[in-house]
N, C-alpha and C positions, 0 to 999 in steps of 0.2 A: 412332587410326591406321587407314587404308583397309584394309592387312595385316591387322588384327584383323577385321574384318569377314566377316558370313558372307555371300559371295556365290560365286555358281554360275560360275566364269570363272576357266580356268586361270590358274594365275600367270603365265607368259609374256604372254599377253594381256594381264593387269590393269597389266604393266610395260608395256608397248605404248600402253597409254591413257593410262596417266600419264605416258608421258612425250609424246605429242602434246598431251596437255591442258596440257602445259608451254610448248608453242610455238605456242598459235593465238592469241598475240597478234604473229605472226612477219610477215613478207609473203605473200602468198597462192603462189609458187613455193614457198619454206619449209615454209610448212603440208601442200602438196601433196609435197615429197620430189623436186622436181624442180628439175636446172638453172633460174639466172636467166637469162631472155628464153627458155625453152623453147616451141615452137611448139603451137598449141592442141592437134595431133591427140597430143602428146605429154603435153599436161597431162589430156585425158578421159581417157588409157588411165591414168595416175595414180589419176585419181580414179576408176577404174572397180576396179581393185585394191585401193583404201583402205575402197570401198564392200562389197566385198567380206568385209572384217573389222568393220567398224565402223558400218554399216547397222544402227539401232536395231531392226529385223525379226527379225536374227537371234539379238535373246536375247530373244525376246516368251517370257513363261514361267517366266525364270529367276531367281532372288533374285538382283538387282543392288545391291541398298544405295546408297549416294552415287554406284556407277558408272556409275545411270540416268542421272543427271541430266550425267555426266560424257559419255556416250555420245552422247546426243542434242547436247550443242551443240561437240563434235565433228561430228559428222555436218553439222551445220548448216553450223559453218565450213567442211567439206570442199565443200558444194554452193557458199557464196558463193564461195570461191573459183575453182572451176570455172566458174560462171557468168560470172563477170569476166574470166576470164583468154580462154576457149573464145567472148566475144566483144569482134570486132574496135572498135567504138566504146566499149565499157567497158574493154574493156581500155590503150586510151590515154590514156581519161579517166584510170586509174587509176596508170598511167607519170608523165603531167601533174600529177596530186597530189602522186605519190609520188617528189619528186628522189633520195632512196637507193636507190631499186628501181631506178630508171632508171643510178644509175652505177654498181650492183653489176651489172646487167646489161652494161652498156659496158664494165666490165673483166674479166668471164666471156667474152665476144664478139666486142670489139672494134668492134662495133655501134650506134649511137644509136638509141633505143626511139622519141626524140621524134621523130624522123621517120617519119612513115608509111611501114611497106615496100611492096615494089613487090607488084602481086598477085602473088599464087601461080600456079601454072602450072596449067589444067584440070583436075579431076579423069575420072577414068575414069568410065565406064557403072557398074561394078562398086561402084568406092569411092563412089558418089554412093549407088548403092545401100543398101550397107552405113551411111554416117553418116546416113541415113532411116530405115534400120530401127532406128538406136539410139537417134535421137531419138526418136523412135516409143517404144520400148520404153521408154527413162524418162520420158516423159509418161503411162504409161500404171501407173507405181510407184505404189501406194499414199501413198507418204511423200510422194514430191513431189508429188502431184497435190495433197493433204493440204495441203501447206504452198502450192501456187499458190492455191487455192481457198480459202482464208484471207486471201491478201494480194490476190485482187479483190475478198474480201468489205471490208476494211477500204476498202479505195479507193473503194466505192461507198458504203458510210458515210460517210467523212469529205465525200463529194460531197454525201447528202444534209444532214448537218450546215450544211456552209459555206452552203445554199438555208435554211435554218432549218425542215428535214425531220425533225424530231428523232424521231418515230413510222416515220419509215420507216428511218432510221437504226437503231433499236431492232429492227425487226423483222429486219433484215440483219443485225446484231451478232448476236443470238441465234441465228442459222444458222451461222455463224462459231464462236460460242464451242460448239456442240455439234459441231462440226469438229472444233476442240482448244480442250478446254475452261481448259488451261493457260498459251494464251496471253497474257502481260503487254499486250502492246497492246490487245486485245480485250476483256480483263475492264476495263482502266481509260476504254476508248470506250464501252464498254456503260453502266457504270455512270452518264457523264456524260450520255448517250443517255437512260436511265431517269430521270436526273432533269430532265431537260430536258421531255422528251415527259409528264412527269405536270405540270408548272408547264402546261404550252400545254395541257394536255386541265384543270387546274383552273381555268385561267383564262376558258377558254370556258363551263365551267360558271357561273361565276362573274357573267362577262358577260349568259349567260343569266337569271343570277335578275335582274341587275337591270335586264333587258328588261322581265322581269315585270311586277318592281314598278311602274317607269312605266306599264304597261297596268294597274295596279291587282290584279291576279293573286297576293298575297302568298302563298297556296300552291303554287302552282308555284314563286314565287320560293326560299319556303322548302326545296323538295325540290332545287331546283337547287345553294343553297348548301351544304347537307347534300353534297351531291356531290361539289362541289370540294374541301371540306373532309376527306371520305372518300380521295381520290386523291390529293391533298397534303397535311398538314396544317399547312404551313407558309404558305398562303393564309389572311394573318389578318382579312384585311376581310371575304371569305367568309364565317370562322368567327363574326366579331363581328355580320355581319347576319344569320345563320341563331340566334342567342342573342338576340339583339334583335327578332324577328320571334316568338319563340317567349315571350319576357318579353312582348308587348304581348298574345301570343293565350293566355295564363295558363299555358303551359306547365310541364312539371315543372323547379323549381329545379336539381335535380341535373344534369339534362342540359344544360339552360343552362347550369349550373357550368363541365361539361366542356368545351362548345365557346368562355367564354368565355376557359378557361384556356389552349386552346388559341393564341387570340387573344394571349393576354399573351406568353405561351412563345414565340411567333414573333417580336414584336413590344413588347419591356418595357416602352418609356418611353411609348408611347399610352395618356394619362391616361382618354379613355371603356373603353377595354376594364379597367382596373382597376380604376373606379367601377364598370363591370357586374357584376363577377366579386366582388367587396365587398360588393352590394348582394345576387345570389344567395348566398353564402355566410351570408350574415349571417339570408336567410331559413331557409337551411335548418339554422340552430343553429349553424354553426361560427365564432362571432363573434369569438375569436384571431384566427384567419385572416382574417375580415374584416376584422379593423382593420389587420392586416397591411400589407392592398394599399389599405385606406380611406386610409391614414398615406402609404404611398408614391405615390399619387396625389396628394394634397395638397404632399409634394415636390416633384413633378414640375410639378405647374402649379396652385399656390396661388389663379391667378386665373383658373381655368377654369373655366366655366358647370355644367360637371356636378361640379365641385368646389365649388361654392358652393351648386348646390341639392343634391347627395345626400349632401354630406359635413362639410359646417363646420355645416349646421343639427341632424342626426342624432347627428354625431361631434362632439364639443366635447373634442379632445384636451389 
């Protein structure tokens, strides 16, 4: 139970939280504590009172237990809400979605939301003033700048994404995610980002050796596929021609093992890299295990060439 818990937050508070975290699945007046169809300058003074209590700032420090996580997306919902409401084309949008917001409002008001109201009447010097200096002042919050500077950095990812940027995606998400390292969308863009941009930087490695090789260059070729295989090791042709390059130049068994196992682990049913992997294993003593993958190659394509010279003449199972 949260009661039980040792956290730094008077009781009345901790009642305060629990019961907004009860309703921010509410409509966003609701969430806010204000009349349905309440006018914006009446829903910031809301959320400026709300922010007031429940701005995750003001218990930086304190043992909060489950009420962190309860705090922050309170807080969260309070801003979406304010945002939406405080403006005039979101906030219709969100009248237009929302048919029960709209006729809980028409019978609080006697009003239609679906109609655009008329404008409002000028503000003064004074008041124009005054909603500049606020906006002002919460562009310049820690939290929200925090959380704007998150969701351009996401939007400029997913921009370079969709161009197949995936390196520059990566390098944008990693800004982002040491912004808030806890955010869900971020860590799971990042991640898709990382594997992306290591497939396009192995592949190019990859491509590279076998420039090489057609120029006749099999050392280059071989340091190029070591590369890709290094940066991904799910690049099995890579791994299969840097094990193949290394078998033809008498290289050590073992390490060819390695990279031909790699080959199989990415790629199981390709009968050459099993016959490879078979054939180093079997040099370097572990002849179980060769016949292992000698046996499952020969499943796999009974009538394939590197099946018939390395394994049905050696291996007579």
């Amino acid at each position: 139970m949260a009661d039980a818990e040792k956290v730094d937050i008077p009781e009345d508070r901790q009642k305060e939280i629990l019961a907004l975290e009860a309703k921010l699945s509410a409509n966003h007046f609701e969430v806010l504590g204000v009349p349905a169809g309440a006018p914006a300058e009446q829903v910031r003074d809301a959320f400026h009172a709300l922010s007031r209590k429940f701005h995750p700032d003001r218990y930086h420090g304190r043992e909060l237990g489950s009420f962190r996580a309860r705090i922050d997306s309170i807080f969260k919902r309070l801003v979406e809400a304010n945002n939406v409401l405080t403006d005039p084309d979101k906030r219709q949008a969100y009248f237009d979605a929302n048919p029960f917001v709209r006729a809980a409002i028409r019978a609080a008001t006697g009003t239609n939301p679906a109609l655009k109201p008329q404008p409002a009447a000028p503000k003064s010097a004074e008041e124009e003033a005054r909603d500049a200096e606020r906006r002002a002042r919460l562009a310049r919050h820690p939290y929200l700048a925090k959380v704007s500077k998150v969701q351009e950095n996401l939007a400029r990812a997913r921009a370079h994404m969709e161009k197949g940027e995936f390196s520059h995606a990566f390098t944008v998400l990693n800004i982002a995610s040491q912004v808030d390292p806890q955010n869900a969308d971020v860590k799971a863009l990042l991640s898709d980002a990382r594997r992306r941009a290591e497939h396009e930087r192995s592949d190019a490695d990859y491509k590279r050796g076998m420039k090489a090789l057609e120029e006749g260059n099999e050392e280059l070729a071989l340091q190029a596929f070591k590369a890709a295989v290094n940066i991904s090791a799910s690049n099995h042709v890579a791994a299969f021609e840097a094990a193949r390059l290394l078998e033809k130049s008498g290289g050590d068994p073992k390490e060819i093992s390695g990279l031909a196992q790699k080959a199989v682990e990415a790629m199981p049913t390709k009968v050459e890299y099993r016959v490879l992997l078979g054939r180093m294993l079997d040099a370097s003593g572990m002849k179980a295990l060769a016949k292992k993958h000698f046996e499952e190659a020969l499943r796999l394509g009974p009538d394939h060439p590197d099946v018939k010279k390395h394994v049905k003449k050696r291996w007579p199972f």
